[in-house]
N, C-alpha and C positions, 0 to 999 in steps of 0.2 A: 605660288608657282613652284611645281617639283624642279628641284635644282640636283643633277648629277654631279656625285662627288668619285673618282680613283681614287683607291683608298691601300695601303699598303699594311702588308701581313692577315690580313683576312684569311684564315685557309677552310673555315668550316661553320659548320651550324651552330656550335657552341658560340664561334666567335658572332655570328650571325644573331645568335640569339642576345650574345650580353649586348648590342650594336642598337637593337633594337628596341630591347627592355628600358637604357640608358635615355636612350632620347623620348622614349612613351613617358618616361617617369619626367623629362625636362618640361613637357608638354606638348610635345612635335606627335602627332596623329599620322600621318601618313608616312610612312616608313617602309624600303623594300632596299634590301639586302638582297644583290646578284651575283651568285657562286660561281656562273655557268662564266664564267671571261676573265681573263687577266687585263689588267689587273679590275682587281674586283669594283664590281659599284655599290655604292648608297647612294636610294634615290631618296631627298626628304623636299616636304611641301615645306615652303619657306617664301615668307611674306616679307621680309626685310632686311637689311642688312646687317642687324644687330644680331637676329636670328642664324644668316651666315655665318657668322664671326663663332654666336656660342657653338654650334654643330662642331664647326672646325677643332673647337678646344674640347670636346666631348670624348670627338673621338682620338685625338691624342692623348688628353688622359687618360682614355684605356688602351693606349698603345696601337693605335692603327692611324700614324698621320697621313697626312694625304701625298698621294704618290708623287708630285710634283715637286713636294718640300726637300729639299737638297738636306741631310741629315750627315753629322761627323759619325765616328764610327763610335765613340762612347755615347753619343746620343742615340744612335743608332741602334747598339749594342739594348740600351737601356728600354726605348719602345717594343724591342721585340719581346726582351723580357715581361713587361707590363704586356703584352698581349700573349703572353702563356696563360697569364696569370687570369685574364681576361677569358677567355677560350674554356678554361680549365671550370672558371665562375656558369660560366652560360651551358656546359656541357652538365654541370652538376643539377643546374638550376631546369633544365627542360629535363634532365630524368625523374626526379624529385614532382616535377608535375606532371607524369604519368600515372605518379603511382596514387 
């Protein structure tokens, strides 16, 4: 079942990219990444609840928790950083396969 996640610091294709590479490599197949809305979405096919839970911690370990998660400001601080870093990965990673 495609399950929509708001997902927070998202801003681009890079980030889009490491989002999507990240869960292709967990084993998650259908995956879409929506730029066009704030706050941004990932859509992913998801069979179970254990499945929920790992997505969820996916994408907080590369700095994009879900928009709803109430965050301190050192946690806070710390996500967005982990999503430069993240951003910075998937921009390097789609130029590198152009060429």
């Amino acid at each position: 079942m495609n399950t929509v996640f708001e997902v927070a610091n998202i801003r681009c294709g890079g980030c889009a990219n490491t989002i999507t590479t990240s869960l292709k490599e967990a084993g998650f197949k259908e995956i879409c990444v929506d730029l066009s809305c704030e706050p941004r979405k990932v859509t992913v096919d998801i069979t179970d609840e254990a499945q929920l839970a790992q997505v969820k911690a996916i994408l907080r370990s590369l700095g994009y928790p879900l928009s709803s998660e109430e965050e301190g400001a050192i946690d806070n601080a710390t996500l967005k950083l982990k999503s430069f870093v993240s951003c910075a990965i998937g921009k390097f990673s789609t130029d590198t396969k152009s060429d």
